[in-house]
N, C-alpha and C positions, 0 to 999 in steps of 0.2 A: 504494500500500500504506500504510497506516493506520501510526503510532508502534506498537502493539502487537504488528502482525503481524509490523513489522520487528521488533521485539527479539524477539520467538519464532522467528523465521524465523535469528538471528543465532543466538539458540542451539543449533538444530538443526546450525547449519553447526559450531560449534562440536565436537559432537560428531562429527560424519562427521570433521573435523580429528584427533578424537583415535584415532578407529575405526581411519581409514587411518594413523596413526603406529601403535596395536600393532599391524595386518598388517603393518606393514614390519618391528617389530621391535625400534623405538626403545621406549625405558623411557618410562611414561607415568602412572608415579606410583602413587597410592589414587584413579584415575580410576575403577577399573572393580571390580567384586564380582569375586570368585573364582569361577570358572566350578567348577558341582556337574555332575558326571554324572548324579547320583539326585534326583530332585525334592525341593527344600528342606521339611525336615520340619514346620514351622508349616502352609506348604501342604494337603501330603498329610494330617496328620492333621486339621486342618480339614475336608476335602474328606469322607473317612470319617467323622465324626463327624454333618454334615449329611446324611450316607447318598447323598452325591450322587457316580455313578459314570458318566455322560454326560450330553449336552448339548452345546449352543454353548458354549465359551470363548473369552473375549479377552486374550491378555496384553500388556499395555502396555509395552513398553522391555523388548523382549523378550534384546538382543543379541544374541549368537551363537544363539541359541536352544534353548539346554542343555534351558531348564526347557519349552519349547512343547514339543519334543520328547518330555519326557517327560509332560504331558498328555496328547497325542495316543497316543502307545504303550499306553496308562492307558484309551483309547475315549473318548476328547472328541473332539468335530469343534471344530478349533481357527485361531481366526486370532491371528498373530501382526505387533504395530508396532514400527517402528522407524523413527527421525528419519534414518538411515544408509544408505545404500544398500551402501556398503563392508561393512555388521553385516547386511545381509539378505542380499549375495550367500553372505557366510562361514557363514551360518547355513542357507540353502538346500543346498548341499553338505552339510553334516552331517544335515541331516536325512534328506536322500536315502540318506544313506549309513547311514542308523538305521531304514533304511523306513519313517519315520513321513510322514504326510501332515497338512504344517502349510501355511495360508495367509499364507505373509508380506506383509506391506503396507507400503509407506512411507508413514508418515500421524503427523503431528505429532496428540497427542490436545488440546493446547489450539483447536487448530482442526479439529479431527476432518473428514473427508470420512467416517466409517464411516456406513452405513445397517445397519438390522435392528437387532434387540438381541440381549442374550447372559444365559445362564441363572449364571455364573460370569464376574468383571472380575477376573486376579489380576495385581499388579501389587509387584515386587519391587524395582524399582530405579528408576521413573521419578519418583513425586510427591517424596521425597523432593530432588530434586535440583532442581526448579523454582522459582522466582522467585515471592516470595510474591505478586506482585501479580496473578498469574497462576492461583493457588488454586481463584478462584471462576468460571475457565473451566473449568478440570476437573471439579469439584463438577458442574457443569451439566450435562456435556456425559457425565459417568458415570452420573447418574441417568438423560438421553435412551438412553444404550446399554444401560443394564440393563434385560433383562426385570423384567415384574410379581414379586413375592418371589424377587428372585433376587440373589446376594449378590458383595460388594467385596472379597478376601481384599488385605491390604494388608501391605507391611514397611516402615519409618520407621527410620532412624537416630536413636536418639536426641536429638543437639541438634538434629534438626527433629520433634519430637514434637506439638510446641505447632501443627501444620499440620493435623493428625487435625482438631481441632476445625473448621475451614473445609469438611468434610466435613458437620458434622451438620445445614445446614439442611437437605439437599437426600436426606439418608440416616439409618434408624436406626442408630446405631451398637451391635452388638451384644456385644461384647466387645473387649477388650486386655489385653494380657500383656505382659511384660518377655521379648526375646527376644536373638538376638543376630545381627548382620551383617556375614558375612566379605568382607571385602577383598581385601587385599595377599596375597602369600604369599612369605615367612614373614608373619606377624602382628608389627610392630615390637616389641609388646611381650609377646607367646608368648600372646594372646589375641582374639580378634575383637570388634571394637567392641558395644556396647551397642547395643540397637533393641527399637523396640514392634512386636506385630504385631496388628493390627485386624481385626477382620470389620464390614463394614455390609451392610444388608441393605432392599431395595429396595420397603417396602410402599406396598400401596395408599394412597391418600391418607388415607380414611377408617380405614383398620387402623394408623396408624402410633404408636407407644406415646406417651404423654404426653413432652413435651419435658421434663417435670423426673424421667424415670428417667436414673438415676446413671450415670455413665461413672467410667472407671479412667482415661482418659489426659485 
C-alpha cells in the first residue's frame, strides 16, 4: 500500500474509532453534525429550485443516514458512503425502519470503488473534514461520478472554505452563500457555527463557462 492510501486508509479507521465510541455512548466531542430528521434546508431548497425531483443520488459521509433517508423518501434512487461500517450498520436499521430504500456502501471517496454516475453528489459533512493534500482526489474522482450536467450540492465549515476553490478545475462552480452548520447540541455558544454552501455543476467540456466568471467563495 502506497504512503497515500495508508494515510487515507488511517483516517477512515479513524472515524469507525469515533462511530463505534458514540454507539457505545462515550462523549465524542464536535466530532459529528447534529443528526436532522428533515433534510437540511440548503439541500432541499437547492434540489426545488433546479426542478430536480428524481434521479440517481450519491451522498458522501452519509453517517447515520438521517439525510439519505430523506432523499430516498423524497423519490431518488439513492446510494449512500460511509468510511464506517459501525455508521452503515446504525444507518441501515433506520432506514428500514423509515421504509426508505437506500444503498449503503462502504467506500472511502478518495479512492472510490463506485462505478456509474449520478445525476445529484450531495455531500454534507465529508470534504470539509479531509486533508488538504487529499482535495485533488476528490475533485477527480466527483467529476468521474457525476453525470453529464449534473450537479455537486456541497456544505463547508467555514474555516475550511478556502477548499471550495480545489473544486473549480474539474467543476463549474455555480453559486455560494453564507450558511450555517450545526454541530454539538446544545451549541457552546447558543449558535451553530458558520459555513458556505456551494453548488457545482458538471458540464460538458465544450459548454463549460469561461474560467474568469466570478465566484463568491
Amino acid at each position: 500500500m502506497d504512503e497515500r492510501k495508508l494515510q487515507a486508509t488511517m483516517h477512515a479507521l479513524e472515524w469507525e474509532a469515533r462511530y463505534r465510541k458514540r454507539a457505545s455512548g462515550q462523549d465524542t466531542g464536535n466530532a459529528f453534525l447534529r443528526d436532522l430528521a428533515t433534510l437540511d434546508g440548503d439541500f432541499a431548497e437547492t434540489l426545488s429550485s433546479l426542478g430536480v425531483r428524481s434521479g440517481r443520488l450519491l451522498e458522501i459521509g452519509a453517517g447515520l443516514g438521517e439525510q439519505a433517508i430523506q432523499y430516498a423518501l423524497r423519490g431518488f434512487d439513492v446510494t449512500a458512503t460511509e468510511v464506517s461500517d459501525t455508521a452503515i450498520g446504525q444507518a441501515s436499521v433506520l432506514a428500514h425502519g423509515a421504509g426508505a430504500k437506500v444503498a449503503f456502501v462502504n467506500d472511502n471517496i478518495l479512492f472510490t470503488r463506485l462505478d456509474g454516475q449520478f445525476d445529484i453528489i450531495a455531500d454534507r459533512g465529508c470534504y470539509t473534514t479531509l486533508p488538504w493534500d487529499f482535495l485533488g482526489n476528490y475533485a477527480r474522482n466527483i467529476a468521474r461520478l457525476l453525470a453529464p450536467d449534473g450537479h455537486l450540492l456541497l456544505k463547508v465549515d467555514t474555516p475550511n472554505q478556502a477548499k471550495i476553490k480545489a473544486l473549480q478545475d474539474n467543476l463549474a462552480q455555480l453559486s455560494c452563500i453564507s450558511s450555517h452548520y450545526r454541530r454539538g447540541l446544545p451549541e457552546a455558544d447558543g449558535r451553530p457555527p458558520d459555513a458556505v454552501f456551494a453548488v457545482f455543476r458538471h458540464f460538458p467540456a465544450q459548454a463549460r463557462p469561461s474560467p474568469d466568471t466570478p465566484h463568491c467563495c
